[in-house]
ROGUNU-766898 format. One line per 8 residues: number of its first residue (from 1); their letters; for each residue x, y, z of N, C-alpha, C. Coordinates in nm, 3 decimals. Layout:
% ROGUNU-766898
NUM = A = X:Y:Z:X:Y:Z:X:Y:Z ~ ... $
% end
This chain:
% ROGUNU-766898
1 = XXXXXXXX = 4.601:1.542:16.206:4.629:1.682:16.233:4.498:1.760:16.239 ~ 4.507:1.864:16.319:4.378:1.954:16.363:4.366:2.058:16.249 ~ 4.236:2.063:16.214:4.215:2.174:16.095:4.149:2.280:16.112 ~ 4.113:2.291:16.204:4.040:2.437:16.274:4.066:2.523:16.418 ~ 4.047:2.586:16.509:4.052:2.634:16.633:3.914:2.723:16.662 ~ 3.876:2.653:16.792:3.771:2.730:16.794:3.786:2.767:16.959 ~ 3.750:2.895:16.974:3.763:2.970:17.123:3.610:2.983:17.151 ~ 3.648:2.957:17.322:3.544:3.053:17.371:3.552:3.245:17.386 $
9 = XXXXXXXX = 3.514:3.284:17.400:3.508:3.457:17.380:3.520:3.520:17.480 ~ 3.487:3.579:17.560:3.559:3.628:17.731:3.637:3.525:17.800 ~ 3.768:3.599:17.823:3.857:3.540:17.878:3.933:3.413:17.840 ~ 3.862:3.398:17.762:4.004:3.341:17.610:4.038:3.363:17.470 ~ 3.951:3.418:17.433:3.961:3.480:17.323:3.973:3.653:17.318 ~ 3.887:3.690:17.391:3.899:3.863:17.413:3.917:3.853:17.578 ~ 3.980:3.988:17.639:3.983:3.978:17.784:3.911:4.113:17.786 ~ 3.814:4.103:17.836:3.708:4.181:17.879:3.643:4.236:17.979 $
17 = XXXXXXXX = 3.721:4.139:18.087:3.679:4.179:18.212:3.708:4.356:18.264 ~ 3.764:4.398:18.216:3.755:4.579:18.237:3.685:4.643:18.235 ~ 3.586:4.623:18.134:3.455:4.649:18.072:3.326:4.646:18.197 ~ 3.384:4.524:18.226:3.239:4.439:18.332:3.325:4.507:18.464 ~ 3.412:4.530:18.493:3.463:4.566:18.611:3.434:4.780:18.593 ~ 3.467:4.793:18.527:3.454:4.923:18.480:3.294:4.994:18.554 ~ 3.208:4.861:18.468:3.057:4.910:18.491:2.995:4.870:18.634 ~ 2.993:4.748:18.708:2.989:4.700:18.828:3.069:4.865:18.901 $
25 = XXXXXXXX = 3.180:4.831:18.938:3.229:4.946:19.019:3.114:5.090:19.063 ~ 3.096:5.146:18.870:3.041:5.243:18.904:2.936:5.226:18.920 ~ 2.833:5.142:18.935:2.720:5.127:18.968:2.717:5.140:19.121 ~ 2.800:5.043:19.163:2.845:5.084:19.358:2.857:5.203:19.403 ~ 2.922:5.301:19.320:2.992:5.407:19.358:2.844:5.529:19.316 ~ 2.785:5.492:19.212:2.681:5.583:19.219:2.568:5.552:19.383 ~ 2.548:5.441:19.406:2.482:5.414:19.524:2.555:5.406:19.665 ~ 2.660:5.450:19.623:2.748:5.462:19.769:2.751:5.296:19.850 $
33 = XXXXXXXX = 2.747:5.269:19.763:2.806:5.114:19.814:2.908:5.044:19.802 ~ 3.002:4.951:19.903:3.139:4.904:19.849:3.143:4.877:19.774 ~ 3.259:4.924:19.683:3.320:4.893:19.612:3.378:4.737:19.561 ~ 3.346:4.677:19.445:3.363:4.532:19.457:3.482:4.530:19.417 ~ 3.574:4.433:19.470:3.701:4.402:19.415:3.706:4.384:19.274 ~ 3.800:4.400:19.200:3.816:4.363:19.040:3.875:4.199:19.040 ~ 3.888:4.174:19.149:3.956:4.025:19.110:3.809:3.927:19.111 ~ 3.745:3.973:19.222:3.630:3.922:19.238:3.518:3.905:19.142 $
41 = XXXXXXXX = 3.464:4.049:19.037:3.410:4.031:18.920:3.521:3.978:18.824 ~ 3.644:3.963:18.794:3.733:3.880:18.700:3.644:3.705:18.694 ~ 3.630:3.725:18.842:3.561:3.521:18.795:3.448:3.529:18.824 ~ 3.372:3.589:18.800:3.238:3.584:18.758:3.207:3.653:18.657 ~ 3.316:3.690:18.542:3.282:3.670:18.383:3.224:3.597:18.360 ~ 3.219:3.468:18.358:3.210:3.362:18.272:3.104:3.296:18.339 ~ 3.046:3.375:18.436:2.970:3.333:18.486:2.771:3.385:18.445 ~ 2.855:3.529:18.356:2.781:3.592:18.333:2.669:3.686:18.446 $
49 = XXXXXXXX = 2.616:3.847:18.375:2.605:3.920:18.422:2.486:3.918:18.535 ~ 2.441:3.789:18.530:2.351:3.810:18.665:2.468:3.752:18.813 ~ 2.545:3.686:18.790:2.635:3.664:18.894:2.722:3.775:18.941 ~ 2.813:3.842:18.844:2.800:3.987:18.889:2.773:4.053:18.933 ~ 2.655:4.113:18.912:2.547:4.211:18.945:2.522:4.145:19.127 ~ 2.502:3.994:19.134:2.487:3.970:19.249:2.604:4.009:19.355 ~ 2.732:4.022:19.315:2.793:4.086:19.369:2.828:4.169:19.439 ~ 2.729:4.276:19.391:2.690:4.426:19.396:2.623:4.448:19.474 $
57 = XXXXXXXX = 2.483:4.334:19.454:2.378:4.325:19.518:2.337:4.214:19.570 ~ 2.375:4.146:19.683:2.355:4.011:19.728:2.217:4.019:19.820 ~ 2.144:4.085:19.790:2.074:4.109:19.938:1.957:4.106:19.840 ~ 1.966:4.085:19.703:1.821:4.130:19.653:1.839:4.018:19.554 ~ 1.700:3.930:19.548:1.747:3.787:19.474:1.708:3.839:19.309 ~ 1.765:3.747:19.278:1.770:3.776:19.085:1.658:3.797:19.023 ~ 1.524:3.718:19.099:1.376:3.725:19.050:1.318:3.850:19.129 ~ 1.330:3.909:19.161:1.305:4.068:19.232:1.340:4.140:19.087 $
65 = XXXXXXXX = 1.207:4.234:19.067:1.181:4.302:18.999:1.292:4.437:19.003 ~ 1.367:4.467:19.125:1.455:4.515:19.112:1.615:4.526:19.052 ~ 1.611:4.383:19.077:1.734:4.307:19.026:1.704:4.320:18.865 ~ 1.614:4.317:18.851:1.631:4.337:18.687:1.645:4.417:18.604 ~ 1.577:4.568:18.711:1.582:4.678:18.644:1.809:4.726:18.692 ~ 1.804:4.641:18.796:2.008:4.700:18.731:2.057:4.585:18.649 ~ 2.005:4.459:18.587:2.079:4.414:18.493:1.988:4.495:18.400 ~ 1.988:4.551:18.312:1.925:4.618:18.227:1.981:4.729:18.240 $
73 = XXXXXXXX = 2.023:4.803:18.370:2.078:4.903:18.321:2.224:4.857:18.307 ~ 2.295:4.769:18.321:2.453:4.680:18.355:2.435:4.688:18.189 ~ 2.327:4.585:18.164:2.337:4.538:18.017:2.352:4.626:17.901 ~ 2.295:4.780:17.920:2.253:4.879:17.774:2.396:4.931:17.825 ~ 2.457:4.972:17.994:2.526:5.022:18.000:2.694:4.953:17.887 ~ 2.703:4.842:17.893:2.795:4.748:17.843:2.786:4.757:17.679 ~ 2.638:4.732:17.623:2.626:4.717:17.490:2.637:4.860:17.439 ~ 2.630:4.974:17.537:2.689:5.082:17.441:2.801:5.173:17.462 $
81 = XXXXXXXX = 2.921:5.081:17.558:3.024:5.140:17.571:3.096:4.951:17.548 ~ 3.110:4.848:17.471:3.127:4.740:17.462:3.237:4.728:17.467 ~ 3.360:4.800:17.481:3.498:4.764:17.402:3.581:4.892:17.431 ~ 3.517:4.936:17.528:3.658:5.044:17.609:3.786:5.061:17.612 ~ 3.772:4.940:17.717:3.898:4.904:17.729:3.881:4.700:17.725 ~ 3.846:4.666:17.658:3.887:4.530:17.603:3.916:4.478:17.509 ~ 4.044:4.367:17.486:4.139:4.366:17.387:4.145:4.222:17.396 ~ 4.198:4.197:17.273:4.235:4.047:17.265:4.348:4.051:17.351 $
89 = XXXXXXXX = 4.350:3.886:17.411:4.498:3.887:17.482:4.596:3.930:17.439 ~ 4.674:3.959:17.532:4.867:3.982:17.448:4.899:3.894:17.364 ~ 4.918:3.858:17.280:4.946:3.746:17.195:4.894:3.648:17.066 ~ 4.731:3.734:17.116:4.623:3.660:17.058:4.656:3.728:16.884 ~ 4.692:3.899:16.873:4.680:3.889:16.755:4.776:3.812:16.644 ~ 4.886:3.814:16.695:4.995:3.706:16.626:4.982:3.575:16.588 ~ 4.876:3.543:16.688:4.829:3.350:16.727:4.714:3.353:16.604 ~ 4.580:3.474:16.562:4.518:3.436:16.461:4.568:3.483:16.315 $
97 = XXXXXXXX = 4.672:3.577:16.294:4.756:3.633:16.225:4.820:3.491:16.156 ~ 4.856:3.392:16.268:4.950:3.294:16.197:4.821:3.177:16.161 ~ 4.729:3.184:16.199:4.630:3.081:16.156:4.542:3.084:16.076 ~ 4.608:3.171:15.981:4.520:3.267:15.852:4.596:3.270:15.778 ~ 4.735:3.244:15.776:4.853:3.248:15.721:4.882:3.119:15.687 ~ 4.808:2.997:15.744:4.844:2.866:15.743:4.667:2.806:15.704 ~ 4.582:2.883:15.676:4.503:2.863:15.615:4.364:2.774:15.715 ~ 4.432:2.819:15.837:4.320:2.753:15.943:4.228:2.808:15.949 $
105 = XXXXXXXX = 4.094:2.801:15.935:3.974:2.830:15.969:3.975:2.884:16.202 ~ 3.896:2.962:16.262:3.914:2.975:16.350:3.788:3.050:16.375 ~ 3.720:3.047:16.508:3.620:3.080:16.513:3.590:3.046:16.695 ~ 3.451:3.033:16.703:3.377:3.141:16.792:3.284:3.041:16.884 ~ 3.246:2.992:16.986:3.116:2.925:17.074:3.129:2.937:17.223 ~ 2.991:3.034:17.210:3.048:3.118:17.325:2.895:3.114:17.408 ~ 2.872:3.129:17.527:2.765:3.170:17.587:2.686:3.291:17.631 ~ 2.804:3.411:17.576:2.755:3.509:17.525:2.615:3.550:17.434 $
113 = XXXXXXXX = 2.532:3.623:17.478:2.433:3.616:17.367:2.450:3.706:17.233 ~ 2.407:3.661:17.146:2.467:3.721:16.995:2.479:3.863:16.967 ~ 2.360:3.916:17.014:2.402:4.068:16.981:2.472:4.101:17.059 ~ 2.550:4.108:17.179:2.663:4.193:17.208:2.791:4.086:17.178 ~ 2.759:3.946:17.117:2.899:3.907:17.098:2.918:3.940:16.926 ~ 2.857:4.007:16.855:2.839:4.048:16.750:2.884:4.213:16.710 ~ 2.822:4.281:16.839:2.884:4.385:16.881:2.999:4.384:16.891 ~ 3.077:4.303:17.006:3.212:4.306:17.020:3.325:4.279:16.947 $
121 = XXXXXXXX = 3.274:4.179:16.885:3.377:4.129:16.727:3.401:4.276:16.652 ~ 3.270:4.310:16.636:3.281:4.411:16.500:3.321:4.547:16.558 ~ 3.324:4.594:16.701:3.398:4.670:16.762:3.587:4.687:16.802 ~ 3.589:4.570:16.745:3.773:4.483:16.775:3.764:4.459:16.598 ~ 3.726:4.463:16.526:3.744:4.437:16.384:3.744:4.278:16.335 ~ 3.693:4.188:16.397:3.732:4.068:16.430:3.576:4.010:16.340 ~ 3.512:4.050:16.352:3.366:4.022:16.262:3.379:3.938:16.116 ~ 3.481:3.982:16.025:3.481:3.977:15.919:3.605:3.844:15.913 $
129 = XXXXXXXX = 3.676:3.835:15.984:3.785:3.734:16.010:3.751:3.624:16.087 ~ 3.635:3.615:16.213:3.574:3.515:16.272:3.519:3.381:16.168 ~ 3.553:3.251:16.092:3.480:3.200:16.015:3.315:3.140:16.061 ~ 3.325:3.132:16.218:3.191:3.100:16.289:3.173:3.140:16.410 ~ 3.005:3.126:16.455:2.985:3.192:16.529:2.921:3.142:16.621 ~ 2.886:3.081:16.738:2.758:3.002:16.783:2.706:3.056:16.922 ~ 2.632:3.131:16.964:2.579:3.157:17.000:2.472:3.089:17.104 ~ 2.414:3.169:17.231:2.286:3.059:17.292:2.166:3.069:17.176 $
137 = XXXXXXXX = 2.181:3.146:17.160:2.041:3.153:17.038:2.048:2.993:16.937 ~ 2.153:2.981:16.874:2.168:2.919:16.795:2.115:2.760:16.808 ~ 2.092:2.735:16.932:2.060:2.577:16.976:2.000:2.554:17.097 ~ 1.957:2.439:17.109:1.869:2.462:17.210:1.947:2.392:17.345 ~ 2.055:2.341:17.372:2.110:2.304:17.415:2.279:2.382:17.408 ~ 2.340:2.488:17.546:2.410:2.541:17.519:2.549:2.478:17.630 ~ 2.653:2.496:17.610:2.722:2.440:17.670:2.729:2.448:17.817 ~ 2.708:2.302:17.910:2.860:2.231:17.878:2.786:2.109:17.738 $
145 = XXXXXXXX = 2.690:2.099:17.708:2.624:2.032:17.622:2.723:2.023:17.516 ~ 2.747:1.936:17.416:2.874:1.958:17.288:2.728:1.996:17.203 ~ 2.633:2.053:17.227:2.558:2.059:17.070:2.577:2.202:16.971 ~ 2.617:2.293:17.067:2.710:2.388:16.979:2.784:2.379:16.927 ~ 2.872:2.278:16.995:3.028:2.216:16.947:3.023:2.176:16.782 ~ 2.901:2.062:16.794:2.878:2.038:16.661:2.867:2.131:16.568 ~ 2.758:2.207:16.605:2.676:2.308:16.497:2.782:2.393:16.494 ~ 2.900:2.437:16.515:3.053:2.466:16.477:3.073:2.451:16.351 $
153 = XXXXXXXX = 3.120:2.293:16.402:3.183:2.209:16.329:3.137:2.215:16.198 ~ 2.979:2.178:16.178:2.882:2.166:16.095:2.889:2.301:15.971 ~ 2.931:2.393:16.036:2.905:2.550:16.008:3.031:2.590:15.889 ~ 3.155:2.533:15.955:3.276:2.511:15.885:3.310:2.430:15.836 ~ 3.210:2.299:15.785:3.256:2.180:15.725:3.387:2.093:15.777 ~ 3.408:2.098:15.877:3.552:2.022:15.920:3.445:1.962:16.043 ~ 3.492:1.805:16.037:3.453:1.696:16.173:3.510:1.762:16.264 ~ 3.393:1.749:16.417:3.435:1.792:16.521:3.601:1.731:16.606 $
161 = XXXXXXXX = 3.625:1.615:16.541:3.735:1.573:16.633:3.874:1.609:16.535 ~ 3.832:1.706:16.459:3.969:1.731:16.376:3.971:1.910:16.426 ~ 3.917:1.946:16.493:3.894:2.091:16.559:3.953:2.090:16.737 ~ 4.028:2.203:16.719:4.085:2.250:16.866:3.988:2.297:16.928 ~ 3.944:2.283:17.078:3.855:2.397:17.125:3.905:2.431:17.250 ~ 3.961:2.572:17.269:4.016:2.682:17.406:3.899:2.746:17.473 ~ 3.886:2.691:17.617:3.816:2.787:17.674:3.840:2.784:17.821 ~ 3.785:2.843:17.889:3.877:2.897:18.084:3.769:2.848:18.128 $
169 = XXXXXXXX = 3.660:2.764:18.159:3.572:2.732:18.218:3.540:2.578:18.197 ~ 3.464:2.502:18.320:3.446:2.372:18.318:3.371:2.325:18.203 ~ 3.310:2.420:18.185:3.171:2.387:18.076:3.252:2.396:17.948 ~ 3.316:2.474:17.933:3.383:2.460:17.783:3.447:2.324:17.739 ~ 3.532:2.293:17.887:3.629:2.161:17.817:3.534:2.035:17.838 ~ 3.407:2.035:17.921:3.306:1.940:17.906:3.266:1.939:17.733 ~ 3.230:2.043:17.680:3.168:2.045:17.593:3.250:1.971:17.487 ~ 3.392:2.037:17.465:3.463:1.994:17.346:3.511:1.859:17.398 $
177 = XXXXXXXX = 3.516:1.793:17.504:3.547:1.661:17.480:3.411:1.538:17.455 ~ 3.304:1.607:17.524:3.206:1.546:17.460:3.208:1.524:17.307 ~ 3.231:1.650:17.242:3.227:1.661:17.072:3.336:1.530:17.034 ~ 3.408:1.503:17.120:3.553:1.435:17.091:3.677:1.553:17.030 ~ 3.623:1.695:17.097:3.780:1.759:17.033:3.870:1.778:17.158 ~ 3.993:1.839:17.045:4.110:1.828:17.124:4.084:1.979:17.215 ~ 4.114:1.931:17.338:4.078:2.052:17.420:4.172:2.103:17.496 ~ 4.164:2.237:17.553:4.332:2.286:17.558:4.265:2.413:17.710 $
185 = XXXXXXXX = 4.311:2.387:17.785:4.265:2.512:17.910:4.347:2.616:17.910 ~ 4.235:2.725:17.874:4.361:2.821:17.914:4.311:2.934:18.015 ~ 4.459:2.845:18.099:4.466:2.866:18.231:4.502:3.038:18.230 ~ 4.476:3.098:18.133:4.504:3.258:18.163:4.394:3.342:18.206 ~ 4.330:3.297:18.186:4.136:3.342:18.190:4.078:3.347:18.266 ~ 3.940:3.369:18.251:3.905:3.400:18.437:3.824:3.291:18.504 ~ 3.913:3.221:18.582:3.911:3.088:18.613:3.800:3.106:18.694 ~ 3.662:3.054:18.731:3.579:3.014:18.858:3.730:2.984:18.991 $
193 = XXXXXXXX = 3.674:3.091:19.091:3.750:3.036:19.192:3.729:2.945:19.300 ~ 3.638:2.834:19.264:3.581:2.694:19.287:3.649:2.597:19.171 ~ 3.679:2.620:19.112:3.755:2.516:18.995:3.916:2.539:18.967 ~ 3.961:2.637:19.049:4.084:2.703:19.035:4.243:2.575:19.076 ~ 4.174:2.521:19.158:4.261:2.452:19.302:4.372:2.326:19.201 ~ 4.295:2.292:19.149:4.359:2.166:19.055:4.267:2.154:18.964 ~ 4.337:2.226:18.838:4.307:2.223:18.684:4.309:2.068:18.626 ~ 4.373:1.980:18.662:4.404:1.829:18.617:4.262:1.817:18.607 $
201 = XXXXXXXX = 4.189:1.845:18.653:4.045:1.757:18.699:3.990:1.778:18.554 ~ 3.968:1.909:18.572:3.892:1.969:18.442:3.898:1.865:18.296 ~ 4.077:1.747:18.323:4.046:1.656:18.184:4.121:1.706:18.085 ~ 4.121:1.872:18.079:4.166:1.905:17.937:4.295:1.784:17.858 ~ 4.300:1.832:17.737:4.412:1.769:17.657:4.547:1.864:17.704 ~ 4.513:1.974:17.731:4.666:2.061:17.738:4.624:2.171:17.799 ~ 4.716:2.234:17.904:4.664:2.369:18.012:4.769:2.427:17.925 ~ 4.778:2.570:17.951:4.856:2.661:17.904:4.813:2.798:18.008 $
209 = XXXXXXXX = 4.909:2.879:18.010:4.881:2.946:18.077:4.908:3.071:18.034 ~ 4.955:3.123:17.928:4.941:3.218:17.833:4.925:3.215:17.696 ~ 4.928:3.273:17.635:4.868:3.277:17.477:4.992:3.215:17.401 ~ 5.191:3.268:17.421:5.235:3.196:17.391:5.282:3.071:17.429 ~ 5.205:3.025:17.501:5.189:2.871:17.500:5.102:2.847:17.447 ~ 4.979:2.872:17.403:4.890:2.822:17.340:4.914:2.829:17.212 ~ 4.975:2.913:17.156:5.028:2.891:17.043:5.152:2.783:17.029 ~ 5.198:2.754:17.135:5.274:2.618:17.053:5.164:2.523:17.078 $
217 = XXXXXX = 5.085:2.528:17.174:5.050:2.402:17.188:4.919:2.366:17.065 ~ 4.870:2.440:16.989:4.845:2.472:16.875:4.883:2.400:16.767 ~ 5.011:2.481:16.766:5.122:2.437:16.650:5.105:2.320:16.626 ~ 5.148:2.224:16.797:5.179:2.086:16.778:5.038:2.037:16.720 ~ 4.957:2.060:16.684:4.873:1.977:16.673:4.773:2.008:16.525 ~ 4.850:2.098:16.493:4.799:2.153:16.322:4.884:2.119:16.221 $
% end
């Protein structure tokens, strides 16, 4: 039986994309430029904010001194409005509600960098209830690598193959099956729409496609 759960953090653990869609938009709209679809920044969450931003701006490459001065302004803009409008999934608070109740440890490895995924926890109240945290900082090798996976594991004293790990991206379920954990897609998140077509591939142990499915599929395995 599984003794821990560990999420990735945008778009499976918090849904956030509002935030990043929120700020993209108005950056267009201050420069009078189209408007980017919201479905379109939805999958390039997880792709993180220089893919985004390219969105916006495809015409100006990422190493252009310009490009950096709007992730910088994307980035302060985000870290000081972090949590607007982003919420744990529908379901999510019931799902760690019951895994606190059953004495599961649950936690955090994310590619997020620490201070705004530190920010965001403690903006959602989630800081003090997270048991771990892992971060790119934290290792030198960040996922799809399992060496976060470990340093998890390591963090909470429970072996990596007795730990769940949820996340919406290729690199996540690379990572946790490398570790040897049980890995679970959830297909609610903001899928790459290059990896979208057939989820089978991805390997996972179990797709789900909303939170209450992930909570049984959970269940079964705690």
């Amino acid at each position: 039986m599984k003794k821990a759960v560990l999420f990735d953090l945008d778009g499976t653990l918090i849904d956030t994309a509002a935030d990043f869609i929120r700020i993209i938009q108005a950056m267009c709209k201050a420069e009078n430029k189209p408007i980017i679809d919201a479905d379109a920044i939805r999958a390039q969450v997880s792709e993180g904010a220089r893919a985004m931003l390219q969105l916006a701006y495809p015409d100006i490459s990422p190493q252009d001194e310009k490009f950096t001065h709007y992730r910088q302004l994307f980035l302060t803009e985000y870290e000081n409005n972090i949590a607007v409008e982003s919420r744990l999934f529908q379901g999510m608070p019931e799902l760690l509600s019951l895994l606190e109740e059953k004495k599961i440890p649950w936690g955090i490895v994310t590619n997020k960098p620490r201070y705004l995924s530190e920010r965001l926890l403690k903006a959602l109240h989630l800081d003090q209830r997270c048991a771990v945290l892992v971060c790119p900082e934290d290792v030198k090798n960040t996922k799809p690598d399992p060496e976060p996976m470990f340093l998890a594991a390591q963090n909470i004293d429970i072996d990596a193959q007795d730990i769940i790990y949820v996340g919406d991206h290729p690199r996540d379920i690379d990572a946790g099956r490398a570790a040897h954990m049980y890995t679970i897609l959830a297909a609610y998140g903001y899928l790459p729409h290059a990896h979208k077509d057939d989820l089978t591939v991805w390997q996972a142990d179990s797709i789900v496609h909303d939170v209450p499915s992930l909570q049984h599929s959970i269940l079964k395995q705690i």
